[in-house]
TORKOL-4160 file (C-alpha; in steps of 0.2 Angstrom, whole numbers, padded with zeros to 4 digits, m for minus):
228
<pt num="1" X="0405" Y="1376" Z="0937"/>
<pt num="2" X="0404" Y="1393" Z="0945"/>
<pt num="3" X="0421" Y="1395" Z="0951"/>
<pt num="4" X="0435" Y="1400" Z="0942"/>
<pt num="5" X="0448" Y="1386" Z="0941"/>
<pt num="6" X="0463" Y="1398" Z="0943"/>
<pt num="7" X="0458" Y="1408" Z="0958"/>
<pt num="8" X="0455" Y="1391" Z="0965"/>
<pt num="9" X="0471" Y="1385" Z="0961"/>
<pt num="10" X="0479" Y="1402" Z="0966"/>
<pt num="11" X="0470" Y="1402" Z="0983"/>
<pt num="12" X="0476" Y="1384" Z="0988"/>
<pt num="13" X="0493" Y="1388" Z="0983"/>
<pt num="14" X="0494" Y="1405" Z="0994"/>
<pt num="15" X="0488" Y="1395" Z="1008"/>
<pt num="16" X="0500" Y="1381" Z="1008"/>
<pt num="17" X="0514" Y="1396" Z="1003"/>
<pt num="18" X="0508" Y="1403" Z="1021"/>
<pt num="19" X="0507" Y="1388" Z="1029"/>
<pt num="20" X="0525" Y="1381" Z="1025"/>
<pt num="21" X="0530" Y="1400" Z="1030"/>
<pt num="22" X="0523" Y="1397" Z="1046"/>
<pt num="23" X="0531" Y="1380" Z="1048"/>
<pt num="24" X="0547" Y="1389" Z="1045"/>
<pt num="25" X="0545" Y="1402" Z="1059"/>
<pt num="26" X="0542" Y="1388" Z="1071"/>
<pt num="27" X="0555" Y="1376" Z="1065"/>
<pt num="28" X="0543" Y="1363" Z="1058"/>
<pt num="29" X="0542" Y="1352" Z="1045"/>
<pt num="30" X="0529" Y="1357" Z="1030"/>
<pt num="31" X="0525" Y="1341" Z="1028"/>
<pt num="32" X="0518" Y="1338" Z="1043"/>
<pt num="33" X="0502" Y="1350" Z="1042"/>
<pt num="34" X="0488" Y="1345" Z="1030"/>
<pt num="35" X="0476" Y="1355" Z="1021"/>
<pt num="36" X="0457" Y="1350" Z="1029"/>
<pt num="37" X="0446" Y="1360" Z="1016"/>
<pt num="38" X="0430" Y="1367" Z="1023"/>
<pt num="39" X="0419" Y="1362" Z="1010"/>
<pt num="40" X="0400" Y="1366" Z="1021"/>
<pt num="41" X="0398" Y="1383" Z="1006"/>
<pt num="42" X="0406" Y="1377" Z="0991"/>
<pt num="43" X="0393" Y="1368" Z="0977"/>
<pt num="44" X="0396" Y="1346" Z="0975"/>
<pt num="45" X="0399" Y="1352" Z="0956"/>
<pt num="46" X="0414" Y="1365" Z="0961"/>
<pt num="47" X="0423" Y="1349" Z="0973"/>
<pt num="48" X="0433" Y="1345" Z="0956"/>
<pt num="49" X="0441" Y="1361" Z="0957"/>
<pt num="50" X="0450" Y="1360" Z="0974"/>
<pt num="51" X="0459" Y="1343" Z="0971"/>
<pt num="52" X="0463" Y="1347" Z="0952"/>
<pt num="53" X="0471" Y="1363" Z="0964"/>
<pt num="54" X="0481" Y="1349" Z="0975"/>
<pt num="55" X="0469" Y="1347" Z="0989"/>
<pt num="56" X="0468" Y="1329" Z="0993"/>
<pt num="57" X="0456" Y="1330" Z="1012"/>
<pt num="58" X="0440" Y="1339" Z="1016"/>
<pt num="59" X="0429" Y="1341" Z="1029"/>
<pt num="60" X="0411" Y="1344" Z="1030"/>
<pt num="61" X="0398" Y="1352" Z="1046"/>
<pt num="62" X="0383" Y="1342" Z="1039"/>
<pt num="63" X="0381" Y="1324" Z="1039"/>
<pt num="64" X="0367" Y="1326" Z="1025"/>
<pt num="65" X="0378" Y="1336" Z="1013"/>
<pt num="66" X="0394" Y="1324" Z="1020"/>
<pt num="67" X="0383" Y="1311" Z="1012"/>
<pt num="68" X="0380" Y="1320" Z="0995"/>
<pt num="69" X="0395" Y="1325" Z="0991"/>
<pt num="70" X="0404" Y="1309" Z="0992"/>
<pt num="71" X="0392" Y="1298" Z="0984"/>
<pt num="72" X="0397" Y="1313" Z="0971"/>
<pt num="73" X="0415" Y="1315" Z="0971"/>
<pt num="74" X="0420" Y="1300" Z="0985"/>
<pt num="75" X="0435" Y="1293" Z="0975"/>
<pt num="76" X="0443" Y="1313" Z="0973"/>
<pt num="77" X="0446" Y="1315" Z="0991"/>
<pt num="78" X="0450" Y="1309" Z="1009"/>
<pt num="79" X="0433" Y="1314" Z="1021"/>
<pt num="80" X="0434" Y="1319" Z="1036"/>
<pt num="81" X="0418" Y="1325" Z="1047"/>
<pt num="82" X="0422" Y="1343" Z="1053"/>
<pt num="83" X="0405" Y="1350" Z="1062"/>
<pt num="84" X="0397" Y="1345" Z="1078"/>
<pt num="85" X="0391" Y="1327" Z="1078"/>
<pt num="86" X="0374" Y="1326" Z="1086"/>
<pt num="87" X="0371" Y="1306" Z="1094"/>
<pt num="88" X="0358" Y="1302" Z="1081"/>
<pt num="89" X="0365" Y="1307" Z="1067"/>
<pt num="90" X="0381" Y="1296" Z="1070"/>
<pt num="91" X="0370" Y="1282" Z="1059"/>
<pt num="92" X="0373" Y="1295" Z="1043"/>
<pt num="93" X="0392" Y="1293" Z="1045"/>
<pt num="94" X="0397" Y="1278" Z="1051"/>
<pt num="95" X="0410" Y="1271" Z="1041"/>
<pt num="96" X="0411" Y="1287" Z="1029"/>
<pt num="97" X="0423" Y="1296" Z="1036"/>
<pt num="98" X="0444" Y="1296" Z="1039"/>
<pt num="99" X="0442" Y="1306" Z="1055"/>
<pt num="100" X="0426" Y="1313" Z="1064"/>
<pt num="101" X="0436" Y="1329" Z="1070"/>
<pt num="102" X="0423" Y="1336" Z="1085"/>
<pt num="103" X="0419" Y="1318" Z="1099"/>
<pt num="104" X="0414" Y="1329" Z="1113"/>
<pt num="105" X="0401" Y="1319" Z="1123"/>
<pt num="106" X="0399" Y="1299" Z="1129"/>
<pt num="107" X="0382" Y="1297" Z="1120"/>
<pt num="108" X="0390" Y="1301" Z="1104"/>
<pt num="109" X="0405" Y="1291" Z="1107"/>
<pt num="110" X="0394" Y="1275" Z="1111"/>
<pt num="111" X="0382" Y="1277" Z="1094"/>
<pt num="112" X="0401" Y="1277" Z="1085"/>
<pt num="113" X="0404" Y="1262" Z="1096"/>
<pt num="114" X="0389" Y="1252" Z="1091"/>
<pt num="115" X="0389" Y="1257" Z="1073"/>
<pt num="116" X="0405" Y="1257" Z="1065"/>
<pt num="117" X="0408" Y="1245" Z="1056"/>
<pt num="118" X="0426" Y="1245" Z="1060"/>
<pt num="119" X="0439" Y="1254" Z="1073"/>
<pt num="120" X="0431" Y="1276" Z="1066"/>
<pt num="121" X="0446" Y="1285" Z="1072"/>
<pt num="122" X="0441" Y="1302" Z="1082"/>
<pt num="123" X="0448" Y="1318" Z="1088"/>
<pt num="124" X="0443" Y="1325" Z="1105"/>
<pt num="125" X="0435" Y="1343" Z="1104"/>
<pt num="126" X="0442" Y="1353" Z="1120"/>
<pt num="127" X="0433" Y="1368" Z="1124"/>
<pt num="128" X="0448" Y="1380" Z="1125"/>
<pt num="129" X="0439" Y="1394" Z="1125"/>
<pt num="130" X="0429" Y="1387" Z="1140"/>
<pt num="131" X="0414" Y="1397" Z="1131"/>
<pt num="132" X="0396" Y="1390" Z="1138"/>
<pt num="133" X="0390" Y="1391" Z="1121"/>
<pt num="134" X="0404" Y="1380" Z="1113"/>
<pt num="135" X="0405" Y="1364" Z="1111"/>
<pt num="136" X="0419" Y="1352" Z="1119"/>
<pt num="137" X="0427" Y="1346" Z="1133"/>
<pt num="138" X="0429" Y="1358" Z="1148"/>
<pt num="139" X="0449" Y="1356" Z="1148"/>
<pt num="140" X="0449" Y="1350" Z="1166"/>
<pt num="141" X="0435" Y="1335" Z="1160"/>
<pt num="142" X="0448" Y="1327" Z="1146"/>
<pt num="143" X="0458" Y="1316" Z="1154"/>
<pt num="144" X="0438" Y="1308" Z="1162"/>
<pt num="145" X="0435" Y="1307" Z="1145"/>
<pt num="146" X="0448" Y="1298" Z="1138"/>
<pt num="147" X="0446" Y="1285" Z="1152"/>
<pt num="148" X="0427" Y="1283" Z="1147"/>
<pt num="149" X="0432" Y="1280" Z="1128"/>
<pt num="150" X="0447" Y="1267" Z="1133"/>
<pt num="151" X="0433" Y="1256" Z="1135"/>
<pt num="152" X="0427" Y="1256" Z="1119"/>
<pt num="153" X="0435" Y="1246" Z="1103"/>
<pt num="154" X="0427" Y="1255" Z="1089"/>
<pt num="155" X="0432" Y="1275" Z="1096"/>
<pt num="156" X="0451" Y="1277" Z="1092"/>
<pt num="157" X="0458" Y="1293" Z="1099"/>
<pt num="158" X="0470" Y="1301" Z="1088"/>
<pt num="159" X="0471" Y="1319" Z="1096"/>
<pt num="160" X="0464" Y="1332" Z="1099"/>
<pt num="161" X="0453" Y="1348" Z="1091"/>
<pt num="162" X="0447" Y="1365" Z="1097"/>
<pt num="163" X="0439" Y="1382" Z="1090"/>
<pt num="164" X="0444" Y="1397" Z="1100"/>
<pt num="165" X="0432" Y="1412" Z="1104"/>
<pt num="166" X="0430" Y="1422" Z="1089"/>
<pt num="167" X="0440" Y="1435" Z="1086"/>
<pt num="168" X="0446" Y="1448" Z="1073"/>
<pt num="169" X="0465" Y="1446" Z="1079"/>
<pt num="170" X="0473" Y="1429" Z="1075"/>
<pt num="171" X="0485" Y="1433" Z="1091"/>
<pt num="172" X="0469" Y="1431" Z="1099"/>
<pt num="173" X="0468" Y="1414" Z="1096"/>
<pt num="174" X="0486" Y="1409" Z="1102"/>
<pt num="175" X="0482" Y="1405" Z="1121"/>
<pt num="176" X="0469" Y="1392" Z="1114"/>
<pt num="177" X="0479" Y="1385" Z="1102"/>
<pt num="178" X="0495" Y="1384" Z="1115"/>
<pt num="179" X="0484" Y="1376" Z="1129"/>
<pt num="180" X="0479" Y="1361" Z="1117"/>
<pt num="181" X="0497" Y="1358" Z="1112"/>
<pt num="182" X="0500" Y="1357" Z="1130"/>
<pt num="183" X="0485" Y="1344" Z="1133"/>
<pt num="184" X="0488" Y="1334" Z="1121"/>
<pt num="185" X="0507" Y="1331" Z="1126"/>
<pt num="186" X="0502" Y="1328" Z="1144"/>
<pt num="187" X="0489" Y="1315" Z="1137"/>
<pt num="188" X="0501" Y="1306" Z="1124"/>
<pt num="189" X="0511" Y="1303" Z="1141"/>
<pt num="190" X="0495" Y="1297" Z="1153"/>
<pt num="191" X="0489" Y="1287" Z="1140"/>
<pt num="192" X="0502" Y="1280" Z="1129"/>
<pt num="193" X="0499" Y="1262" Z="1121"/>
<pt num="194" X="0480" Y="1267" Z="1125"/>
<pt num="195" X="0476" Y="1282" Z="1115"/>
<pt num="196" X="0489" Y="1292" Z="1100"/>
<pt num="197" X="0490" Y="1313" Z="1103"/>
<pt num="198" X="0496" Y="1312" Z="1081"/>
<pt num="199" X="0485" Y="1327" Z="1079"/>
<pt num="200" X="0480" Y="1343" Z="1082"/>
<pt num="201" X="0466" Y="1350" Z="1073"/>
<pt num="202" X="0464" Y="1369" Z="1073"/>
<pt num="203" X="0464" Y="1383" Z="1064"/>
<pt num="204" X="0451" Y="1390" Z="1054"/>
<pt num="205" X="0455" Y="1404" Z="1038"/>
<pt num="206" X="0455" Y="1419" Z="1049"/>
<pt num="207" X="0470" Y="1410" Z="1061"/>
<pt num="208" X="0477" Y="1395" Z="1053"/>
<pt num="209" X="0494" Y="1404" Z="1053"/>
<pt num="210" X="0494" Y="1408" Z="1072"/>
<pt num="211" X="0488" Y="1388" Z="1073"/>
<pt num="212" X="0504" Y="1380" Z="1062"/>
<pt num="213" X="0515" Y="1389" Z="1074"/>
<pt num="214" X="0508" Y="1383" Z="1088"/>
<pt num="215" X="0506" Y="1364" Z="1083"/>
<pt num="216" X="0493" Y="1361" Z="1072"/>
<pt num="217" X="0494" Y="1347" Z="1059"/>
<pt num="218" X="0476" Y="1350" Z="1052"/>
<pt num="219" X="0468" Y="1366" Z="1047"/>
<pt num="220" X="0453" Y="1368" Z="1042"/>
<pt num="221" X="0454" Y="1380" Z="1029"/>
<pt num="222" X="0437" Y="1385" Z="1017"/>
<pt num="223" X="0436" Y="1405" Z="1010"/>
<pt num="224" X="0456" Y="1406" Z="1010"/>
<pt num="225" X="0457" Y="1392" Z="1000"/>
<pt num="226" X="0444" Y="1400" Z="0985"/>
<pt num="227" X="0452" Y="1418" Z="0982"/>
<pt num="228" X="0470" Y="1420" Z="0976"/>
């Protein structure tokens, strides 16, 4: 393995140290923000050393290297599709995967419809930023959406996710962050017994911190979680 196994245990320990500190400053419980390591950069052989750290969830960008890894390492870990999710790849990850973290658009939605084999649980990706080049939902589109994935049985809505506009300042990312918190809410409400708002997904290594405080109860975490 490439990795040193303490500063991978050391890494994943100052991250959860930061996130329950952040959970304290907003008066939440710990326990109620999970770890989603980025695995897109680290080697299948160094995977053993994230959950021999504690880390029991991870996420990957690729469907290709989604598909490697857990035919590797499948029993180590909980796996959860992270990156944008093109229609046509949907085939690669049907049934693979806890949570597809980034449903932005109806054709990818009706490939998850016709090839699950069982209910695929989902998070909606809003675009926050309302950046042209991200992908998401423009903010104003959600509540179309979720009316449009009501219809399907094998697309179940459990919340939300977003990637703000880069930025060097994790205040920066705040306004994003709040504004999902806020959707979410007012969808759990509209659409209660239809669809569940049980999570926000957001937060990257840069502003995970910023995110907790704000609501999130996955983080997709990858550098932070390799260097003590």
């Amino acid at each position: 393995m490439s990795r040193d196994p303490e500063a991978v245990r050391a890494g994943v320990a100052a991250t959860r140290r930061r996130i329950d500190e952040a959970c304290a400053r907003a008066g939440r419980d710990p326990a109620s923000v999970e770890i989603v390591a980025a695995v897109k950069y680290l080697a299948v052989e160094d995977l053993p050393l994230l959950h021999a750290a504690g880390v029991r969830r991870v996420g990957e960008n690729r469907t290709d290297q989604l598909v490697a890894k857990q035919a590797a390492h499948g029993d180590l870990f909980t796996w959860d599709f992270i990156g944008h999710l093109q229609s046509r790849k949907v085939k690669e990850i049907a049934g693979r995967v806890d949570l597809i973290h980034s449903l932005s658009t109806a054709s990818t939605a009706a490939q998850i419809e016709s090839r699950s084999p069982a209910p695929q649980d989902v998070l909606v990706e809003v675009n926050t930023a309302r950046d042209p080049d991200k992908e998401g939902i423009a903010p104003e589109g959600l509540d179309a959406f979720l009316e449009e994935l009501a219809a399907m049985g094998s697309v179940r809505v459990r919340g939300l996710m977003t990637m703000p506009a880069f930025a060097t300042d994790p205040e920066a990312s705040r306004g994003a962050f709040a504004e999902l918190r806020g959707l979410a809410a007012a969808a759990a409400e509209r659409w209660a017994g239809t669809h569940a708002f049980d999570h926000l997904s957001m937060g990257t290594s840069q502003d995970f911190e910023v995110a907790v405080e704000e609501g999130a109860t996955l983080v997709r975490v990858g550098s932070v979680l390799l260097e003590p």
